[in-house]
C-alpha positions in Angstrom: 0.0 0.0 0.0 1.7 3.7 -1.2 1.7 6.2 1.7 -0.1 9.1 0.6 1.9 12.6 1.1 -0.6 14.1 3.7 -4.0 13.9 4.8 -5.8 16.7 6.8 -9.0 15.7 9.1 -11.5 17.2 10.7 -14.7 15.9 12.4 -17.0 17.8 11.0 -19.0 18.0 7.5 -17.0 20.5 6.2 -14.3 23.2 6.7 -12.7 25.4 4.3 -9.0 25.8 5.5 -9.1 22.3 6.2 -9.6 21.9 2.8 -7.1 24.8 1.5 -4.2 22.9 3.6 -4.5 19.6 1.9 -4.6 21.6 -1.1 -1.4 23.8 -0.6 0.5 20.6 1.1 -0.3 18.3 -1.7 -2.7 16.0 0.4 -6.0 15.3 0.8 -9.1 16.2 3.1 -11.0 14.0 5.1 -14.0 14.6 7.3 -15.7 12.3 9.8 -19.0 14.0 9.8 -20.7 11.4 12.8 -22.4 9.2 11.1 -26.2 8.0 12.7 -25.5 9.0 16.4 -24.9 12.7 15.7 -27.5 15.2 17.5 -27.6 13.2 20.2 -26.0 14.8 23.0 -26.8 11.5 25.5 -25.0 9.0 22.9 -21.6 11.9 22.6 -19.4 9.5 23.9 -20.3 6.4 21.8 -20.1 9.2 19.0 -16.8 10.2 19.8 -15.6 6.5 20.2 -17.1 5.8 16.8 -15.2 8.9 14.8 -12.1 7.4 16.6 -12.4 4.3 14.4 -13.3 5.8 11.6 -10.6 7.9 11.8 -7.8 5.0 12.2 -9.8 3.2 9.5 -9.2 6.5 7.1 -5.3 6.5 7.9 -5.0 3.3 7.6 -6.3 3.1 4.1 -4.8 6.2 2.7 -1.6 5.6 4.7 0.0 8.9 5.1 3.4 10.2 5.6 1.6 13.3 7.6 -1.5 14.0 9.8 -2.7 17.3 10.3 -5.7 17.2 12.3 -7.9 19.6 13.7 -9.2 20.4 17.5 -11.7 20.3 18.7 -12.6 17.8 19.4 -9.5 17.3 21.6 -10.2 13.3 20.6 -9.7 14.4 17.2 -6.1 14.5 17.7 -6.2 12.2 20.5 -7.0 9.1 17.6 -4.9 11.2 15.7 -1.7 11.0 17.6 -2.1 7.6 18.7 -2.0 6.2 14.6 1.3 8.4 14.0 2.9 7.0 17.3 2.4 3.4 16.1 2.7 3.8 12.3 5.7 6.5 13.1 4.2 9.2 11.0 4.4 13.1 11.6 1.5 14.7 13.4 0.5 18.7 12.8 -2.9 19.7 15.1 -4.8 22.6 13.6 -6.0 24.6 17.1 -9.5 26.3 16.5 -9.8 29.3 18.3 -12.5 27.4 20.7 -9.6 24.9 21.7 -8.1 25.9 24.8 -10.8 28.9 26.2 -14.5 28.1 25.0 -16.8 26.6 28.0 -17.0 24.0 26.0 -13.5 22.5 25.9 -11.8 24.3 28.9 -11.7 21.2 30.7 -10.1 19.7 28.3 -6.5 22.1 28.3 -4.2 19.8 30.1 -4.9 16.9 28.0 -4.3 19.4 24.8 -1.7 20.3 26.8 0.2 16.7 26.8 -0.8 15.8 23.3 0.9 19.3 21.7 4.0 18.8 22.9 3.8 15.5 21.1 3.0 16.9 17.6 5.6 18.3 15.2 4.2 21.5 15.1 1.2 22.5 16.4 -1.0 25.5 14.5 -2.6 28.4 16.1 -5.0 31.4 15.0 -3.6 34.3 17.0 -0.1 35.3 18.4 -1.8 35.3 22.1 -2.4 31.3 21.3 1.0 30.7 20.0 2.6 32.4 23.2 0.7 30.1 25.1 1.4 26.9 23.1 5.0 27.5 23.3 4.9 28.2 27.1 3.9 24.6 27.3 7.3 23.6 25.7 5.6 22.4 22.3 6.3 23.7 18.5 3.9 26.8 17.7 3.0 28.4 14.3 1.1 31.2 13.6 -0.9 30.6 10.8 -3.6 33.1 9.2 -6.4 31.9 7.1 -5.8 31.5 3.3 -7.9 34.3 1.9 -9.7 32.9 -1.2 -10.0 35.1 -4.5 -13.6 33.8 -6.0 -13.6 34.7 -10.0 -17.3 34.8 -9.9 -19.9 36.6 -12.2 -21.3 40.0 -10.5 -25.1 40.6 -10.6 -26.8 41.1 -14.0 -27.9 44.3 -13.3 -27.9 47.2 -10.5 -30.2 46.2 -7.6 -33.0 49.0 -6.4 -32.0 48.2 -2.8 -28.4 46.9 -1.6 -27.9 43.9 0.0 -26.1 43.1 3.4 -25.0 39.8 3.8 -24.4 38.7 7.5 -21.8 36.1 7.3 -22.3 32.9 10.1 -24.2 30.2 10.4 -26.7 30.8 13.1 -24.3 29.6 16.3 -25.4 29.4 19.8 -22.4 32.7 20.0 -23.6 34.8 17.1 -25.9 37.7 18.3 -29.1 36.4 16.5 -31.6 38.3 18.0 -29.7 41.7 17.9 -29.1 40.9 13.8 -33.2 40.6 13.9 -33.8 43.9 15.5 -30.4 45.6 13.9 -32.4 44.4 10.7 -35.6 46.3 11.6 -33.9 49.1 11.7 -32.4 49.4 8.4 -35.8 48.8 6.4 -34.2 50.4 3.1 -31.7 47.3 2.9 -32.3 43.9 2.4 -30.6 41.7 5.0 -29.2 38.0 4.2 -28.0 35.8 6.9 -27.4 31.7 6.0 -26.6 29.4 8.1 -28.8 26.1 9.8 -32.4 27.2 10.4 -32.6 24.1 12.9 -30.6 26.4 15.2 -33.1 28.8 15.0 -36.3 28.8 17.4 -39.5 29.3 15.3 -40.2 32.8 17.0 -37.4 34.1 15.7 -38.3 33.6 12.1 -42.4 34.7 13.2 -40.9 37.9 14.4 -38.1 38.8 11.8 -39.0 41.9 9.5 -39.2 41.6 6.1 -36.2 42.6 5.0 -34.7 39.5 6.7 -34.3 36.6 5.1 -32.5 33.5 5.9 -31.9 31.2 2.6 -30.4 28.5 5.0 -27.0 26.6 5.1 -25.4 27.3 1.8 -22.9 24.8 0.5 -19.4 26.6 0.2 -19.3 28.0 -3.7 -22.7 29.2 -3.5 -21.5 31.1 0.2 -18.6 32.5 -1.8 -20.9 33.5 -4.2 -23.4 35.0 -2.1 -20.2 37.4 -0.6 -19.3 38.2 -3.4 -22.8 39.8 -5.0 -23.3 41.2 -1.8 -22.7 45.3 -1.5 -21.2 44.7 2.5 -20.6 41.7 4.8 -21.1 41.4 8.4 -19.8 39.1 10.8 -21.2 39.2 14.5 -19.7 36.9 17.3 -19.4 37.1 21.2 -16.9 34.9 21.2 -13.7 36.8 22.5 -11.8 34.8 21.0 -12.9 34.2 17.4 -10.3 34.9 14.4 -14.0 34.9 11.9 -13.0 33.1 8.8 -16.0 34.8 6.9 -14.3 38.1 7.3 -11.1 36.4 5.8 -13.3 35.3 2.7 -15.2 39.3 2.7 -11.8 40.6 2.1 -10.7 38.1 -0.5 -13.7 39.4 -2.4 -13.3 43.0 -1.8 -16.8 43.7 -0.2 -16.6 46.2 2.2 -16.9 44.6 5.9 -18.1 45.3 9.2 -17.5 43.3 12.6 -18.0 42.9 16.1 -15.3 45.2 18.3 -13.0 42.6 19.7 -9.2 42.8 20.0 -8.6 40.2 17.9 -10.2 40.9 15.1 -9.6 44.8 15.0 -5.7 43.3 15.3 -6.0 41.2 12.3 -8.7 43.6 10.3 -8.4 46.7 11.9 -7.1 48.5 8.3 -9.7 47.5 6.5 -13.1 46.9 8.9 -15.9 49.0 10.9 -16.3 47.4 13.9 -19.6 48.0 16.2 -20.8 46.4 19.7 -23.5 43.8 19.5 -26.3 45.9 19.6 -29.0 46.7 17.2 -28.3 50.8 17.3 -24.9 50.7 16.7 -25.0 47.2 14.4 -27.2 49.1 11.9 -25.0 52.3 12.5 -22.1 50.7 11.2 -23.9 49.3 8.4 -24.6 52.4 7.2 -22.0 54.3 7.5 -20.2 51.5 5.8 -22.3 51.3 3.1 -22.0 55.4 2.7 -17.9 55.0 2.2 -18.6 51.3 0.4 -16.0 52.7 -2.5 -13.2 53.2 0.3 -14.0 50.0 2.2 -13.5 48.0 -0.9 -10.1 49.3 -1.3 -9.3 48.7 2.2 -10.3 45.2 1.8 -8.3 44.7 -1.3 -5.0 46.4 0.1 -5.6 43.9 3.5 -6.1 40.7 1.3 -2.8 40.9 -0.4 -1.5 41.5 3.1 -3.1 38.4 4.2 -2.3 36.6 1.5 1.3 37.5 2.0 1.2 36.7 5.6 -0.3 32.8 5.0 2.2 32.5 2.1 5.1 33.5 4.3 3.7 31.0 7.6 2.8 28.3 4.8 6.3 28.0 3.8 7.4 27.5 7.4 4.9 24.7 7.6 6.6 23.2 5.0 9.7 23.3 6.5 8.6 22.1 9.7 6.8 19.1 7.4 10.2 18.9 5.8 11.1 17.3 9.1 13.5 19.3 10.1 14.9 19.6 13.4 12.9 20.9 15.9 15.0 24.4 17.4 16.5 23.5 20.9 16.3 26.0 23.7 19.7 27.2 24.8 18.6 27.9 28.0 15.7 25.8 29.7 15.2 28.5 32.3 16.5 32.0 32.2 16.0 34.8 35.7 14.9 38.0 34.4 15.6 40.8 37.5 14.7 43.9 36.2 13.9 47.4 38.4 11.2 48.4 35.7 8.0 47.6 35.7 6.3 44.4 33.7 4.7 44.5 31.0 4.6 48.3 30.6 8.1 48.8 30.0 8.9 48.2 26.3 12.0 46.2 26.2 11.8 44.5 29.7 7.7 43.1 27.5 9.7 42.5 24.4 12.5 40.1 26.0 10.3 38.4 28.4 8.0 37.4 25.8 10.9 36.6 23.1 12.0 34.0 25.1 8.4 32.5 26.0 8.1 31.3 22.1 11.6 30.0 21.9 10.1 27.6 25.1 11.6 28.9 27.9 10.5 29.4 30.9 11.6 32.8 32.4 11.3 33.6 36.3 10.9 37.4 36.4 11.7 40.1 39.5 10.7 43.6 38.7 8.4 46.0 39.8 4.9 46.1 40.1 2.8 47.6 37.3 0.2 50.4 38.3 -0.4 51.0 35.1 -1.7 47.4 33.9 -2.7 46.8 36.9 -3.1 42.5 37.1 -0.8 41.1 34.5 -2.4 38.2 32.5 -1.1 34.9 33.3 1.4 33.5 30.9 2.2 29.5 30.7 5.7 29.6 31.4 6.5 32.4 33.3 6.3 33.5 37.3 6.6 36.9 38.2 7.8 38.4 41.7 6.6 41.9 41.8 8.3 44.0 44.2 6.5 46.8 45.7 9.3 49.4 44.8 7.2 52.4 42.3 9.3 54.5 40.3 9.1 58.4 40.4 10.9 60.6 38.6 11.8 63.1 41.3 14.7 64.2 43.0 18.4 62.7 42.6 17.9 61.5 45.8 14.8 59.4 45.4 16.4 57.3 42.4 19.3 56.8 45.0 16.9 55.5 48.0 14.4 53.7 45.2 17.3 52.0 43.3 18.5 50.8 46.8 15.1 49.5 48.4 14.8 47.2 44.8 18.1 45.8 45.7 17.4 44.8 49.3 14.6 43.1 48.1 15.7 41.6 45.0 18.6 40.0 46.7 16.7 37.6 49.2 14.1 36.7 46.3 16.3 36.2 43.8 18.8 34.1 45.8 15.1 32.1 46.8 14.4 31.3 43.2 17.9 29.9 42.5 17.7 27.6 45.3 14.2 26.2 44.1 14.7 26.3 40.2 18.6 26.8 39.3 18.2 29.2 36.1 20.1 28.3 33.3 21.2 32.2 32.7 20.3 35.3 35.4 19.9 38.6 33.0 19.9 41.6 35.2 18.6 44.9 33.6 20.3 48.4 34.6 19.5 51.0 35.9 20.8 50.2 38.3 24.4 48.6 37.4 25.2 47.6 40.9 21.7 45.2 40.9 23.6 43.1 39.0 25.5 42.0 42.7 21.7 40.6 43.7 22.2 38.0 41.7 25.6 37.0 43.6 24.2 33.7 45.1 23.1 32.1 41.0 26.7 33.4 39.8 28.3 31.9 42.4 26.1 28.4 42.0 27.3 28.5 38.4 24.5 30.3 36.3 25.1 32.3 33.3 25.4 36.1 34.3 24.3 39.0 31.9 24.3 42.4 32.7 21.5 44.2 30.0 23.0 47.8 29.6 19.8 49.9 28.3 21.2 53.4 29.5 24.6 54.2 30.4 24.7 54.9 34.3 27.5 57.6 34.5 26.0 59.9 31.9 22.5 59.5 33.4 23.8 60.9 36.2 25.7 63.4 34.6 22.4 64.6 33.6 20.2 64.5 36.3 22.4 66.5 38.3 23.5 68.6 36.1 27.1 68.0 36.9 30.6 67.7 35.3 32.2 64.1 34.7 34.7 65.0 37.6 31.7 64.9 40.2 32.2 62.8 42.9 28.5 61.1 42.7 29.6 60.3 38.6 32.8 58.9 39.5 31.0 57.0 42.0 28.9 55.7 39.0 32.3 55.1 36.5 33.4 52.8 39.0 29.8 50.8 39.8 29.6 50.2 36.2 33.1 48.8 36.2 32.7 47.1 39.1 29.4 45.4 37.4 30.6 44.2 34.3 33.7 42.7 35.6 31.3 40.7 38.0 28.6 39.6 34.9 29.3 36.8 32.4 28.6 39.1 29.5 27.0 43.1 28.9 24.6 43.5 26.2 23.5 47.0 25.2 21.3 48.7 22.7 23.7 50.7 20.8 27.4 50.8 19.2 27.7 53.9 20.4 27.2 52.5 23.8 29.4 49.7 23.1 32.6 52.1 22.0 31.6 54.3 25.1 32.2 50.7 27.3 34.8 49.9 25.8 36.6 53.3 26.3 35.8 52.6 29.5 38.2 49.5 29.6 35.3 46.8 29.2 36.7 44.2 26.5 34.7 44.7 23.3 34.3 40.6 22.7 32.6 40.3 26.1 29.6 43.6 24.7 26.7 42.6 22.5 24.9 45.2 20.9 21.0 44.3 20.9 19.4 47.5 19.2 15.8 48.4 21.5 13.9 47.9 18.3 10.2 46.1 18.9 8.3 43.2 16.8 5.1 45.4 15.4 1.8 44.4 16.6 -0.4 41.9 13.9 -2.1 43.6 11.3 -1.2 47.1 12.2 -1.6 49.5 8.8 -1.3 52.9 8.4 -3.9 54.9 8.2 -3.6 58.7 7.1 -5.4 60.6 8.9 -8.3 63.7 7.3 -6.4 66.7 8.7 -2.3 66.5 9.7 -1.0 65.2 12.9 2.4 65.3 14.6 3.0 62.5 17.1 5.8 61.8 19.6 5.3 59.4 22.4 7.9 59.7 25.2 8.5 59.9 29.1 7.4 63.7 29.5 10.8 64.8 30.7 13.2 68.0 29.3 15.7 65.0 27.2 13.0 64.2 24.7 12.5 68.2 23.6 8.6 68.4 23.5 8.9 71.4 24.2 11.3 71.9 20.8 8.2 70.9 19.3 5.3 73.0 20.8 7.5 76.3 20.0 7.7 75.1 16.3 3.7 75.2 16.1 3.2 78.8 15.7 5.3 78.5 12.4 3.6 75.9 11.3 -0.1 76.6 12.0 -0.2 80.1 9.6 -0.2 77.4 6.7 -1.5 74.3 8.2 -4.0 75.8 10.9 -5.8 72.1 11.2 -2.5 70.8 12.3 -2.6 69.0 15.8 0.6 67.8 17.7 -0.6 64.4 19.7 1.8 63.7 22.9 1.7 60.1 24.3 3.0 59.5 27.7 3.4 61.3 31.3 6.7 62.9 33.3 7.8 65.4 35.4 7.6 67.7 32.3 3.8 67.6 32.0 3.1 71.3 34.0 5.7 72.9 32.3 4.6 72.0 28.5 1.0 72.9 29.0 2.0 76.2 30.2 4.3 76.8 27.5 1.4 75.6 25.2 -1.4 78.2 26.6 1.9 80.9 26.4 2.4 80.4 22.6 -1.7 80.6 22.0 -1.4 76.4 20.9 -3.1 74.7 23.4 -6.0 73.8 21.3 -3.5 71.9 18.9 -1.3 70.1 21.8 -3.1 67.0 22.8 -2.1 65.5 25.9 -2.8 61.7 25.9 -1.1 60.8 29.0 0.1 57.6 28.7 -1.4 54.9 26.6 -1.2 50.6 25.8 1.6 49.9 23.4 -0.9 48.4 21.3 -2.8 51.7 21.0 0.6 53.4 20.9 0.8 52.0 17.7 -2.5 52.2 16.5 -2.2 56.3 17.3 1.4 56.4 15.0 -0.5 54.7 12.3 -2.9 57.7 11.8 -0.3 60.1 11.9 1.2 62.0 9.4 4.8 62.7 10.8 6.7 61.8 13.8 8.4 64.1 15.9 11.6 62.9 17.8 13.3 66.3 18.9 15.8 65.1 21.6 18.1 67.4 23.2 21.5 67.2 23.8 21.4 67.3 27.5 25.2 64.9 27.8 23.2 62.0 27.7 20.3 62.4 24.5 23.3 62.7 21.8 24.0 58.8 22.7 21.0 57.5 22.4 19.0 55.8 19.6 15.8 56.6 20.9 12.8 53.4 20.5 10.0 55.6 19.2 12.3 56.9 16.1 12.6 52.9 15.3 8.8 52.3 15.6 8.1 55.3 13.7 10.2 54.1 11.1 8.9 50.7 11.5 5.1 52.0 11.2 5.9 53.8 8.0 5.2 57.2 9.1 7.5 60.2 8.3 10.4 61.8 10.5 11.5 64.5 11.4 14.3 64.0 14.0 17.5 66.2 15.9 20.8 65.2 14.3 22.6 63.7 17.1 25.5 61.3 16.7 23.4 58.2 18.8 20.7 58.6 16.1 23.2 58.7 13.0 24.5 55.6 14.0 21.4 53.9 12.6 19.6 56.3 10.2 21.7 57.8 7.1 20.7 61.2 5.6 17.3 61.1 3.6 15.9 58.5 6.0 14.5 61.1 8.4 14.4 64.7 8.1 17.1 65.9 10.4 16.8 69.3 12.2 19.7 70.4 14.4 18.8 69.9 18.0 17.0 72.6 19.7 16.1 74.7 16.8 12.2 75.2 16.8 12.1 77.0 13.6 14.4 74.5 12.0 12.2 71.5 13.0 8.8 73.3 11.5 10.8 74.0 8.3 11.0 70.5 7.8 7.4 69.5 8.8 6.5 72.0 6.8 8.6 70.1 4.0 6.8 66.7 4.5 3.6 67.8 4.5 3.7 69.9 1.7 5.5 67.4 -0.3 3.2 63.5 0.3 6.0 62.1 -2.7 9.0 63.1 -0.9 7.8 61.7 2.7 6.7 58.8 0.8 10.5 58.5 -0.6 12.1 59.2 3.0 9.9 56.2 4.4 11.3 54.4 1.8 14.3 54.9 2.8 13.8 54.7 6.4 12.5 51.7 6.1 15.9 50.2 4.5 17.4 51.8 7.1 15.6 50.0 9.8 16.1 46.3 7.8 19.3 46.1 10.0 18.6 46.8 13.2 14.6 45.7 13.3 13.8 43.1 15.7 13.0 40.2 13.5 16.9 40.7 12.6 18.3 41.2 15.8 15.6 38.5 17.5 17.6 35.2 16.0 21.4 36.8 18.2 19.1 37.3 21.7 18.7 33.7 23.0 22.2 32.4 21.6 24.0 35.8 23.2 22.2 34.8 26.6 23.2 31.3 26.3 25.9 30.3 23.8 25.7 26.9 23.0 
């Protein structure tokens, strides 16, 4: 008997990416659709036990080299995994968004648990579902929907009324009744919604208006067809944690789309979607308004499919290497001790790393301080956090000096604790300050990896919160900690090569410095949207360094030809008082918005509708080093610059990348503003360019160095 190449299986009637996969892999499909005891809910178990034998029945006869099965049902793969353990074949579960969270099969995580970490690969939805998979040690993939491109005939001719087509299929966690009333509210439209009519109670149908109608469960050409005449689609769920393949297939055909408002799905179609709460006002709100800008919507949806298609193409190919049966990547480190004074997951870089090594599979004991902005941190499979109550003010010289000292006295017991109960492979100790580095004295000593992670330089810091001269005792004091420090680690990594040459002027040995740029992975599906009237935007610690107030002087020039111009500041600081009152002194406190500060995630979303980024940093002794993060996700975004020339920044953006101002010059920095507005080609051209520039230090090229620098093998 010939092994076929791959078979995919699901128990179920039908499913379209089930289908796609054993198209793009070269296999085949099979469904076990539950035969005479489905609908049943007393005979479940006999049904179960009866798809488990068909199942084995169906490898056994095609005889595959590769399984790629679908949960739920968690017995799916359960019969599944126990044919490739006997027969030796590879095994690839498909994880449903309902897998791990829905009420349904919650009870059933730990045994998904076990059974992942037994398949080759296991695929996943959303990046929140990968995380988690890999926290539980197995293989994870992200992998998007395929998003099909239907070559179907349009309607004959225009219809007198336009037709909204709500994409489901009646489930128990679509928001029927509201579609009924949302319906009744839209009388001028006529309303389609398929899916099984046996899931419908028969008042529903009594009491539906006539513009309702539900033509039933449509086999899958005619559903593709039925998107594709329709003038919008609409997809409604409650379920949280849905990725709605419907919307995938809306934006293959270009109709414009609206869904529920839930993070995932604004993440994935945020560019191109209206999203509304499930609720009959706003649901037939959104309808209209989308219907009103249907011409835009379309080219949203268009622009986001090849995106998605790109995306699936890109995760497809890593499924095939994975199928390829290649290696499996092996951890370096099994368990790595984050001790950071910063708080978790606010702080950028302390989030970035922390989750980084989650997906390479290991498991990451962190110290740091508590978090009043998040407030409770989500759990994570993999990772323990210690919270220290230590909260960080930016006051007084002297409060860092007491603060950075209360963090050590408690880190040192706690982290000398964890070693004794779970001996990290690798302890990576985040400045400021250097000295907590000597809190993780009792793991160095027991033979852990030590690695001090340099993200500001202590002695110019210093320099520039007291305003002092490098021959100040209280900086000397600092020269010596940070000698002292990384004499005592394993290894340094910093952010910059202009930190490294600083170091190594400093007498630290060049081959024992990594430079790990403070670049961030972008958030899924995040597009640029520019915005109806022009917006500055610089997010930043409100403090002098980060020259906002460079920024609000170079309004007034601006505003006599752009008077619709607004200058958006993310973030809170010690600056806050002064800039608003040097906003109301200039006359533009109408056009300074204050956001305080705000998510990442939303951080992100703000720079997308923005039509230039501001970074104006000073050179206060310590700004000319630095390569500030927000000029990287700017970049990375795809918005404009317009940034101070400073040596720290030069290092990674050439001229033309960003429109460089020298430092402190107001009129100077409107100038080029001015420039990029005036000009949409030429900012186009400097993104460009940007973007080139940030290829080499972005952190999908940086990412692969992190876990091997931590833990050479």
């Amino acid at each position: 008997m010939s092994a076929s190449p791959l078979v995919t299986v699901a128990w179920c009637d039908f499913q379209a990416r089930t289908v796609a996969l054993a198209r793009d892999l070269g296999g085949e499909a099979c469904f076990i659709a539950g035969g005479p005891l489905r609908g049943h809910p007393l005979l479940l178990p006999l049904r179960y036990l009866a798809d488990g034998i068909r199942t084995w029945r169906q490898l056994d006869r095609r005889n595959p080299a590769a399984v790629v099965v679908v949960t739920p049902p968690v017995f799916a793969p359960l019969a599944a995994w126990s044919w490739c353990r006997i027969h030796r074949r590879t095994l690839v579960v498909d994880c449903h968004t309902g897998a791990f969270h829905s009420r349904k099969w919650a009870w059933a995580r730990p045994l998904h648990r076990a059974l992942l970490r037994r398949a080759r690969v296991v695929l996943l939805h959303t990046a929140e579902a990968e995380a988690e998979v890999r926290g539980w040690g197995a293989n994870a993939l992200l992998l998007p929907d395929d998003v099909v491109a239907p070559d179907l005939p349009q309607a004959a001719s225009p219809r007198a009324r336009p037709v909204v087509v709500v994409a489901g299929s009646l489930d128990t966690n679509e928001p029927v009744g509201a579609v009924v009333e949302a319906a009744r509210l839209l009388p001028e439209l006529d309303v389609r919604y398929p899916g099984a009519l046996q899931r419908l109670g028969p008042g529903v149908r009594r009491s539906a208006p006539p513009n309702l109608h539900f033509p039933g469960w449509l086999s899958y050409p005619l559903f593709l067809e039925e998107l594709q005449r329709a003038d919008l689609v609409a997809a409604f769920s409650d379920d949280p944690e849905i990725m709605n393949r419907a919307a995938f297939e809306a934006v293959g055909c270009g109709r414009p789309l609206v869904l529920s408002d839930l993070p995932k799905l604004r993440g994935r179609f945020g560019s191109a979607a209206l999203f509304t709460a499930n609720e009959p006002a706003p649901m037939a709100a959104a309808i209209r308004e989308a219907l009103a800008h249907a011409g835009e919507l379309e080219v949203r949806s268009r622009a986001l499919a090849q995106k998605l298609r790109a995306d699936h193409a890109q995760a497809l190919g890593e499924l095939e290497r994975w199928m390829a049966l290649e290696p499996p990547p092996v951890a370096r480190a099994r368990r790595v001790l984050v001790l950071s004074a910063h708080p978790y997951p606010s702080h950028p870089l302390l989030r970035r790393n922390v989750e980084h090594l989650l997906r390479q599979g290991v498991a990451v004991d962190l110290v740091c301080t508590r978090d009043a902005r998040e407030g409770r941190v989500r759990p994570q499979p993999g990772l323990r956090i210690m919270a220290l109550p230590i909260k960080h003010r930016r006051t007084r010289a002297l409060s860092y000096l007491v603060e950075y000292a209360a963090f050590f006295m408690l880190a040192l017991p706690v982290v000398s604790v964890i070693t004794l109960r779970r001996r990290p492979d690798v302890v990576q100790v985040d400045n400021l300050p250097d000295f907590l580095v000597f809190a993780a004295a009792v793991p160095r000593l027991l033979g852990s990896r030590l690695v001090l992670y340099i993200y500001d330089l202590f002695p110019e810091m210093t320099m520039t919160r007291l305003r002092a001269g490098a021959d100040h005792p209280v900086v000397r004091v600092t020269r010596f900690l940070e000698r002292l420090s990384t004499s005592f680690a394993s290894h340094v990594i910093t952010v910059s090569e202009c930190f490294r040459s600083l170091l190594a002027a400093r007498g630290v040995d060049p081959a024992r410095v990594s430079v790990l740029y403070n670049s961030q992975p972008m958030p899924e599906g995040l597009q640029r949207v520019p915005p109806l009237s022009p917006v500055m935007i610089t997010h930043a610690s409100l403090v002098e360094r980060y020259g906002i107030q460079v920024a609000i002087r170079a309004l007034p020039h601006l505003l006599e030809r752009w008077p619709d111009l607004t200058y958006e500041v993310l973030g809170d600081g010690e600056h806050l008082d002064a800039l608003r009152v040097l906003a109301r002194e200039l006359g533009v406190a109408g056009q300074v918005q204050f956001r305080g500060f705000r998510p990442w995630q939303e951080t992100m979303e703000r720079i997308g509708r923005a039509s230039v980024g501001v970074v104006p940093v000073v050179a206060d002794g310590f700004g000319e080093l630095i390569l500030p993060m927000k000029l990287l996700e700017y970049a990375a975004v795809g918005i404009p610059i317009v940034c101070s020339r400073l040596p720290g920044i030069e290092e990674g953006f050439p001229e033309g990348a960003v429109a460089y101002f020298a430092q402190g010059d107001a009129r100077a920095l409107a100038e080029q503003v001015d420039r990029l507005l005036g000009s949409p080609a030429e900012a186009e051209a400097q993104v460009a360019r940007a973007h080139q520039a940030l290829e080499r230090i972005a952190w999908e090229a940086v990412a692969p160095t992190y876990l091997p620098t931590l833990a050479p093998a």
